[in-house]
C-alpha positions as CSV (number, residue, x, y, z in Angstrom):
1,X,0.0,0.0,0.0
2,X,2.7,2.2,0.7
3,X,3.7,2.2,-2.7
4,X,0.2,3.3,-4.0
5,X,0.6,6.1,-1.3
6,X,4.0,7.3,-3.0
7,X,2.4,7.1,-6.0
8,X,-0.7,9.3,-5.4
9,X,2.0,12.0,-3.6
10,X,4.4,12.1,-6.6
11,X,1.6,12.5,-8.7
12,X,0.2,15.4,-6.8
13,X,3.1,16.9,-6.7
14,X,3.3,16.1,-10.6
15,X,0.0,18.1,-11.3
16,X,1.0,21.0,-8.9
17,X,4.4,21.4,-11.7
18,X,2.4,20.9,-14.5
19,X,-0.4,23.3,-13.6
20,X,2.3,25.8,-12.6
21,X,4.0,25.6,-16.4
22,X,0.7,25.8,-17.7
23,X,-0.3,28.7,-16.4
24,X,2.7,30.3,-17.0
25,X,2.0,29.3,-20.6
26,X,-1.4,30.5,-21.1
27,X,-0.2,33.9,-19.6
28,X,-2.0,33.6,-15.9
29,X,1.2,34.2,-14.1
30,X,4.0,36.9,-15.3
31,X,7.6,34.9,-14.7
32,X,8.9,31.3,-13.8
33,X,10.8,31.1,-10.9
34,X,13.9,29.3,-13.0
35,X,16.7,30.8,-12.2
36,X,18.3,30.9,-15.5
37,X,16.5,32.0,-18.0
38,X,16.2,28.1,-19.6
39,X,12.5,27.4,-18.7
40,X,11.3,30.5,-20.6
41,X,13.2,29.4,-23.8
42,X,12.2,26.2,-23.5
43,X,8.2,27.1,-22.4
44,X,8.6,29.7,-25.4
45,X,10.2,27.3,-28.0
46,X,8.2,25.9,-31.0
47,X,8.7,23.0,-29.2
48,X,6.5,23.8,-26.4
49,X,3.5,22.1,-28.5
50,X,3.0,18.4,-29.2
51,X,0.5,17.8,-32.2
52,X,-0.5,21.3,-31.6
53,X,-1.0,20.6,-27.6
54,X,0.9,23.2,-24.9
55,X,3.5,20.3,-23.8
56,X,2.7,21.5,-20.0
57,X,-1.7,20.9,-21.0
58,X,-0.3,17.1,-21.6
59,X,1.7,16.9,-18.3
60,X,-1.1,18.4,-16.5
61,X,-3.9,16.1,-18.0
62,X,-1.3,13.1,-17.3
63,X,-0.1,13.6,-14.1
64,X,-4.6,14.3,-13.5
65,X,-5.2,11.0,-14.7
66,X,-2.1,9.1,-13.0
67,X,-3.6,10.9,-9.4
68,X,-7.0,9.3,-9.9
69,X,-5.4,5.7,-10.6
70,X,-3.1,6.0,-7.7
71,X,-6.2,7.2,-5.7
72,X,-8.5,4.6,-7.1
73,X,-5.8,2.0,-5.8
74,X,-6.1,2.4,-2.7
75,X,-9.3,1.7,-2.2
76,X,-9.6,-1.3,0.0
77,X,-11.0,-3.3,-2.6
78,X,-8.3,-2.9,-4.8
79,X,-5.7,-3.0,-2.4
80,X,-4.3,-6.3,-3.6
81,X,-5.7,-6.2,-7.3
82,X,-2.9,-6.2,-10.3
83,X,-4.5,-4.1,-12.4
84,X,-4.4,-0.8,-10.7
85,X,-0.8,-1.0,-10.8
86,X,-0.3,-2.5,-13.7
87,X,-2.2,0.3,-15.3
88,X,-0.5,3.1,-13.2
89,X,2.9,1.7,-14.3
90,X,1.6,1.6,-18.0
91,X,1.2,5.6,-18.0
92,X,4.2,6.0,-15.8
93,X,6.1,3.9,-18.3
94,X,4.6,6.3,-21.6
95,X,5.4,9.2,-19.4
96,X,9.0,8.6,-19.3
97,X,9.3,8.0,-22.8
98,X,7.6,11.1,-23.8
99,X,9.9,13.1,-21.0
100,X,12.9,11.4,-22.4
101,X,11.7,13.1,-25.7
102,X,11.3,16.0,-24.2
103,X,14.7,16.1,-22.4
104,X,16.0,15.3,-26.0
105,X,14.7,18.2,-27.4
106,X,15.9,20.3,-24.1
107,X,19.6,19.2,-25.0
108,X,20.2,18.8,-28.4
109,X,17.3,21.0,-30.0
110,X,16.4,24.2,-28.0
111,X,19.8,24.0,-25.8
112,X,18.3,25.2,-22.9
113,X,17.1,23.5,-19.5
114,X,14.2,24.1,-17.8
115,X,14.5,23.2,-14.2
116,X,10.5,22.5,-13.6
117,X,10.9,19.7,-16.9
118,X,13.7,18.2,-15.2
119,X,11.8,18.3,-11.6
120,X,8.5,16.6,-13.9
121,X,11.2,14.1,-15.7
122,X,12.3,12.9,-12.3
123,X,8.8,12.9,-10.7
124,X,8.0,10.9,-13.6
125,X,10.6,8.3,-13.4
126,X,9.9,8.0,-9.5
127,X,6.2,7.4,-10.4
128,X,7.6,4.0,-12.6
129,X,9.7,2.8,-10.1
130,X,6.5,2.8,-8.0
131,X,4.6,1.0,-9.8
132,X,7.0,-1.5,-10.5
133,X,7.7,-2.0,-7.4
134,X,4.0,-2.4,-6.4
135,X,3.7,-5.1,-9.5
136,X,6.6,-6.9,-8.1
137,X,4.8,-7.0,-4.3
138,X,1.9,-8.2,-5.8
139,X,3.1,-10.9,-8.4
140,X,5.7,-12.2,-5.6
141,X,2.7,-12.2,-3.0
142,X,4.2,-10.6,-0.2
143,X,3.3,-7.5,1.9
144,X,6.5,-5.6,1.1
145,X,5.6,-1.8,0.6
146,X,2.6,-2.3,3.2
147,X,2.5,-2.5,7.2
148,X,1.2,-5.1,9.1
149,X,-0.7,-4.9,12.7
150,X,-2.1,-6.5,15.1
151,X,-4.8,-5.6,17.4
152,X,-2.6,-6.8,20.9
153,X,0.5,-5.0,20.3
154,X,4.1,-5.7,19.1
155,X,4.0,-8.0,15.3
156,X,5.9,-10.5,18.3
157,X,3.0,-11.3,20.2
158,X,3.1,-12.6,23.5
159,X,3.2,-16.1,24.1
């Protein structure tokens, strides 16, 4: 369970970067707390669209949808269901391709780097180690990742 727990987190914190670079992009806030300059060449760039999509709209939907599926998780009836993670590390999985991509473009194409992208790349990346790890807990048919109590005290006992 505690890897569905890191998973809805990470991809909170995803939406909150995403929704930040969006608004940025659709002119709601004035500058990006970068640093250097790189996020608004890179936010600016032609590159900024995918099929004619704000890049940041994509992250923000994404990051939406991978929230909901962490949350859906943990539901106790889907505590110890497959699919949930299976699906989560899907989208986690076609998330860091397309940020890979991205980071592609950051280095060789627009030659600038945008310190929120990198942030999303990584929260990205952390999401698919997640649900791998939850997939690996579940196919192995431990309890790794989730805690175990008793109602009398210490996981001991007393005998």
């Amino acid at each position: 369970m505690i890897y569905r727990m890191g998973a809805a987190l990470m991809s909170l914190l995803g939406l909150f970067v995403s929704a930040y670079l969006y608004l940025y992009k659709i002119g709601r806030i004035g500058t990006l707390a970068c640093g250097t300059g790189g996020c608004e060449t890179v936010q600016l760039s032609e590159w900024s669209r995918f099929a004619g999509v704000d890049v940041a709209l994509i992250g923000l939907v994404g990051y939406a949808l991978l929230f909901a599926v962490a949350l859906a998780a943990l539901r106790p009836g889907l505590a110890e269901r497959e699919w949930p993670a299976a699906l989560l590390t899907a989208l986690a999985g076609l998330g860091v391709l397309f940020a890979a991509y991205l980071t592609y473009l950051e280095l060789f194409v627009i030659h600038a780097i945008c310190r929120w992208c990198v942030g999303s790349a990584l929260i990205i990346t952390t999401l698919l180690v997640l649900g791998l790890l939850d997939l690996r807990r579940l196919r192995s048919g431990g309890a790794g990742g989730t805690a175990v109590t008793t109602g009398t005290g210490s996981a001991r006992g007393a005998a």
